[in-house]
N, C-alpha and C positions, 0 to 999 in steps of 0.2 A: 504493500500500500504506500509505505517512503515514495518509493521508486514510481511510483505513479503520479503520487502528486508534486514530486521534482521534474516528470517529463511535462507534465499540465503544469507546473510556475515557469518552466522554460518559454514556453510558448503563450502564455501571457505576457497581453501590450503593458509597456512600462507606462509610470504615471506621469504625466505629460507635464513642463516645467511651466512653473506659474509664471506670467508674464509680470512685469509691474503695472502695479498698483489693479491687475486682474479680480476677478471673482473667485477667492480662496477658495471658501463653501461649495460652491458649482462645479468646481475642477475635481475636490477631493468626492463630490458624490459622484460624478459621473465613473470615475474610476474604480469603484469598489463597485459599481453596480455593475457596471461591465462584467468585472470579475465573477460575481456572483451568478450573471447572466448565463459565460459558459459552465460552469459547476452544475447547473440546473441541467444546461445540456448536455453535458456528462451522464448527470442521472440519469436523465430522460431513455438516453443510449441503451445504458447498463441494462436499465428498469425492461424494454424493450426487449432487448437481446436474452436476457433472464427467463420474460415471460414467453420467447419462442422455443427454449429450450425445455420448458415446464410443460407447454403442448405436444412436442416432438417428444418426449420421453414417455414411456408406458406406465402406470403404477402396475409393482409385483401384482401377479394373480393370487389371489385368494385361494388360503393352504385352507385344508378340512382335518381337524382330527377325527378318526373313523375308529369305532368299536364295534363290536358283535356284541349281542344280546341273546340272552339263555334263552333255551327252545324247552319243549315239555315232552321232551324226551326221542322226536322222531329226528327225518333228516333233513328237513322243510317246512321253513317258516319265513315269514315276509311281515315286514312294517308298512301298513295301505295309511296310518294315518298320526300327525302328530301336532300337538294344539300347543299354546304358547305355551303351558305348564310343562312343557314337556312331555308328556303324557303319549307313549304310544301305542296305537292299537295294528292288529293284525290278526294272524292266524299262525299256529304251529302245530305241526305233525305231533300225534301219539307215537311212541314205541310201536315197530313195525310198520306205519306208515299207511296204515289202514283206512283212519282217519285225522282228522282236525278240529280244533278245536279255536273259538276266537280266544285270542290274548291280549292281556295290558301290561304295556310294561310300565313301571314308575318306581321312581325312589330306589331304581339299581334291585330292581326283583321281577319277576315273572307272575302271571297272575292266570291262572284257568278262570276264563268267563263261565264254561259250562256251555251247556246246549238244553232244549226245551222236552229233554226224553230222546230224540235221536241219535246218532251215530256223530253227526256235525254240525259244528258251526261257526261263524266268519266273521268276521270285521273285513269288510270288501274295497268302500272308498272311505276318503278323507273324512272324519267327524269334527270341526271344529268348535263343539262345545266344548268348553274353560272349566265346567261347574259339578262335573262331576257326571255327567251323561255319558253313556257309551253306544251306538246303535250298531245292526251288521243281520247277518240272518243266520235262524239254528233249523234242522230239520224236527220236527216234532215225534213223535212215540207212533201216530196217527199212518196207515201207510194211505199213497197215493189213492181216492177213490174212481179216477178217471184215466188215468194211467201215466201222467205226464210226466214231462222231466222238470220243467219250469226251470225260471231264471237261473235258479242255484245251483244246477247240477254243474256247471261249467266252475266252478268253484270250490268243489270237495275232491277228496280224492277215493278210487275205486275201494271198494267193487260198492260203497253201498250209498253212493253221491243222488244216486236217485233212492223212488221207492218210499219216500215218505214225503208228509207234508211238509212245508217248510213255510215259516213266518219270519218276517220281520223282528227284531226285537231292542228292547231297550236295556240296558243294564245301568243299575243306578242304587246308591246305596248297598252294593254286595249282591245285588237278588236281578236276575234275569227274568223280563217278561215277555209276555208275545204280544203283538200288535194285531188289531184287527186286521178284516179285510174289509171288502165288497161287498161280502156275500157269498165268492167263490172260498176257495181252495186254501190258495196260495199269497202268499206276499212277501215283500224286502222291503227291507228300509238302509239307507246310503248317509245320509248326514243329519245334522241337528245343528242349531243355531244355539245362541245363550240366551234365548228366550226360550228353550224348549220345544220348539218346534222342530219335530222330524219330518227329513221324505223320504220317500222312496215311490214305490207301485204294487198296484193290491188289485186281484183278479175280481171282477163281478162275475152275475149268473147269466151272459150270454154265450152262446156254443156260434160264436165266431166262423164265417166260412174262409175267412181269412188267415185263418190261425192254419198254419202246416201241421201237423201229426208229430210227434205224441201232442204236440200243445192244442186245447181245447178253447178253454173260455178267455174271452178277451180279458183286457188290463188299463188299468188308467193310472197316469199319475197322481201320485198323493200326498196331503200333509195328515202327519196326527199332530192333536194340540200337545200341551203340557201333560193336559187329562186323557190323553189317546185317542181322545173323537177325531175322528177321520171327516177327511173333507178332500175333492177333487180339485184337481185344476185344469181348466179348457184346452183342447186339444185343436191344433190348425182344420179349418172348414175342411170336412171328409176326411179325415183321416178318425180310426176306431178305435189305439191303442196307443199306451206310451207311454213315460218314467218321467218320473223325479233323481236327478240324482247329489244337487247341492244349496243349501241356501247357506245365506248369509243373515247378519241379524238387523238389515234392512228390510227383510223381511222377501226380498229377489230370490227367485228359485228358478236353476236351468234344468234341462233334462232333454229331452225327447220325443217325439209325435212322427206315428207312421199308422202301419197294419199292424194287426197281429202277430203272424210270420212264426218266427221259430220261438220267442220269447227270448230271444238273445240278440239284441242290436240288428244290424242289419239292414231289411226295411220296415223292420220297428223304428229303427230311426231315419227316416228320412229326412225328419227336420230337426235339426239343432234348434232349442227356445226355448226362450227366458221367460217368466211369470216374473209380473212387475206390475202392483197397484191395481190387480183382476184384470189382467190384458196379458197375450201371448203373442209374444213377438217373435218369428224367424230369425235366427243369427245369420241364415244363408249358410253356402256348400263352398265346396274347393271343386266343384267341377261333377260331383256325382250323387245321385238323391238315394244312398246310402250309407251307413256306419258313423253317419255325422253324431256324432256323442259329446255333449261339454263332458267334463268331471268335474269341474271346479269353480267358485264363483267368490273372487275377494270383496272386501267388505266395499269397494271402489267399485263393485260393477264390471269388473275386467272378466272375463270368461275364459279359459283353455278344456282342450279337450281333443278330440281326435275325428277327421272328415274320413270318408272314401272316395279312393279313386277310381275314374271313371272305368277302368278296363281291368278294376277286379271287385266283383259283388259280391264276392266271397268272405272279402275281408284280407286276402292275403299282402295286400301293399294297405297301410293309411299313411294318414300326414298328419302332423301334429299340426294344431293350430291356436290363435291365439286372436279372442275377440275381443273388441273397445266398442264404447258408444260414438267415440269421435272418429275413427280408424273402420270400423265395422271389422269382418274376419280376414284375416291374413294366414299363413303359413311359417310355420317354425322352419327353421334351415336341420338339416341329417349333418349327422358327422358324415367326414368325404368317407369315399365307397359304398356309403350305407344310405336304402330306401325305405326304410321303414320309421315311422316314429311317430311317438304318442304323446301328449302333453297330460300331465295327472295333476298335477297341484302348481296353485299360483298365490305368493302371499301379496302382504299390504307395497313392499317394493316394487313389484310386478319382475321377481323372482320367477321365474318359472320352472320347475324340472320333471323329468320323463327319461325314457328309455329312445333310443336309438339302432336300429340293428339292419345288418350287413344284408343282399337279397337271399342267401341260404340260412340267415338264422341261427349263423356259427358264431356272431360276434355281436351280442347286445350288449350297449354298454349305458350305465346311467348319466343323464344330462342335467347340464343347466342351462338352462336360456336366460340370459340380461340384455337387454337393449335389442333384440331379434339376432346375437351372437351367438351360437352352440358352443359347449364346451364338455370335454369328457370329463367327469370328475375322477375321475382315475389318474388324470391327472392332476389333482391338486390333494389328492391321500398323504398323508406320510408313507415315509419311503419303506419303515416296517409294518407296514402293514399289507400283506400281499396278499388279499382276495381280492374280485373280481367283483368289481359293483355293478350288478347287472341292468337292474332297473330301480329308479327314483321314484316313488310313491307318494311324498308329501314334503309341504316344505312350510315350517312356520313364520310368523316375522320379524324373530331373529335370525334365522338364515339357517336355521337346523333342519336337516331331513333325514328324512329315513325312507327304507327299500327294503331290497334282497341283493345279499353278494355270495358268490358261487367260490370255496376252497378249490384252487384248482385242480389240488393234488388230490382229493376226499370226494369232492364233488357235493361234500356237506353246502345245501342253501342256508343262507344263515340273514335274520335280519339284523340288519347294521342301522346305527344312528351316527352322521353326522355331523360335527358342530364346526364352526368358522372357526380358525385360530384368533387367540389374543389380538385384540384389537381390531380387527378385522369386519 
């Protein structure tokens, strides 16, 4: 710094010789103000040149400390869901693997939700109630009286995923209940808000010609209150079935409106939409009026979720996506090489993470989207930490998420939480 501002006096004008009988005053200000003139423009420079170099540089990416969390004995479990308390729920395998069971984890322990007398049961998507609510579906004691598989079969594991009834259920103060229906069969329930309100979808008594085989009676979207009374929410002009599957405690709820169909997405969901102040609004498609599913819905109104594309009705390619009211719906970016990707959870940041995977299905890796960026979080793990984060399930608005990560060597699923390193 010397050396700088001896090269800067060098090259400062000297002060000018007073004349006689001159303007003493006038000479000596004009002089020092000069001076002070370039110093400024010195700064100015500095200031300048600082703040291009503060744009051109990257901030380090964001490290994750990652840990596994205890399973209830089998070899697959997964975190679907994690509230600011930290609080996570999901599903883990029994011993032998026969079946599953919903679980919470909290306070560094493991917790059996239990099931309603059947064989399973799940914590499926994200529940962002704070207060002590848990929602998911259990199969009942009840077996199937029409023969269906319904929504949940796609969710348990063999042999006995079908074959009984299955509801919705709440767990709250220790004790697991079941949620109405329609009238039909069958129901689930997907989130709850901190006023108590859950959704999901709950079968009524029509025999649907819409509905493909095993599945029979149509479905509608639903809320229960606090008190479990059930109440519907309108479905797009002509269309006969469809889900709930997020609110928030604005009281907005996304979900789904199509046919009938298989009871599994599809063209059940042909339209993506939001319930907002008794009105159902279309999010719109990425190109095909299939598999458009929000999952998630921040306390901002911001929507992610996953679309179909047009040249596979199957389901075998989606796109993750990510709705705004100002923006309307856009497309998440894949990691390179990879076609497939889903959006599951978005917090207060507009955070967003999901799963990503390659076109044979060999390499799913878990995501975060920031600003429409993808990112593997595999790479931002600690470096001992060597499992395989497969798919991101939930993300709170601290920045903590949770999944399922794959041992490579074991091939044990194991669910992992997340959290942002120090500071971060």
């Amino acid at each position: 710094m010397n050396i700088q501002k001896q090269t800067f006096g060098s090259h400062a004008p000297a002060a000018a010789p007073m004349p006689a009988g001159g303007n003493t005053p006038y000479m000596a200000r004009y002089t020092v103000d000069n001076r002070w003139s370039t110093w400024i423009l010195f700064i100015i420079i500095m200031i300048a040149v600082g703040g291009a170099v503060l744009v051109l540089a990257q901030a380090p990416p964001r490290q994750y400390q990652v840990s596994n969390l205890a399973s209830l004995g089998g070899t697959n479990s997964r975190g679907n869901s994690i509230n600011n308390r930290d609080w996570v729920a999901g599903y883990s395998n029994l011993p032998g693997n026969q079946s599953r069971h919903a679980a919470l984890w909290r306070d560094g322990s493991i917790l059996d939700l239990g099931t309603l007398g059947g064989p399973n049961s799940s914590v499926t998507w994200n529940v962002k109630n704070e207060r002590g609510i848990i929602v998911g579906i259990a199969q009942t004691a009840m077996p199937q009286p029409l023969g269906e598989f319904w929504s949940s079969f796609a969710f348990y594991p063999g042999p006995n995923n079908i074959g009984f009834i299955n509801l919705g259920f709440v767990w709250e103060n220790g004790q697991m209940r079941g949620l109405p229906t329609l009238g039909g069969d069958n129901g689930f329930a997907t989130g709850a808000n901190n006023r108590g309100q859950v959704v999901g979808w709950a079968e009524n008594t029509i025999h649907d010609p819409t509905c493909v085989p095993p599945q029979v009676l149509q479905f509608r979207p639903v809320n229960w209150s606090a008190r479990d009374q059930i109440g519907e929410y309108p479905l797009i002009y002509g269309d006969s079935s469809g889900a709930a599957t997020a609110i928030n405690d604005e009281n907005q709820a996304v979900g789904i409106s199509g046919i009938c169909d298989q009871a599994v997405g599809r063209h059940t969901a042909k339209h993506a939409v939001l319930w907002d102040k008794g009105t159902v609004v279309d999010l719109g498609n990425l190109g095909a009026p299939w598999w458009n599913t929000p999952t998630a819905i921040n306390q901002r109104g911001d929507v992610v979720g996953f679309a179909g594309d047009p040249g596979f009705p199957e389901g075998d390619i989606l796109h993750a996506f990510i709705w705004t009211k100002a923006d309307g719906i856009r497309a998440l970016p894949a990691l390179p090489g990879h076609v497939y990707t889903e959006a599951s959870s978005i917090n207060a940041r507009r955070q967003v993470v999901g799963v990503s995977c390659d076109p044979d299905f060999a390499d799913c890796r878990a995501v975060l989207w920031e600003n429409g960026v993808v990112t593997d979080l595999n790479a931002l793990k600690q470096p001992s930490y060597t499992a395989r984060l497969d798919n991101a399930k939930d993300i709170n608005d601290a920045g903590d998420i949770t999944g399922r990560a794959t041992d490579p060597v074991t091939g044990v699923r194991t669910t992992f939480m997340a959290v942002p390193a120090h500071g971060q």
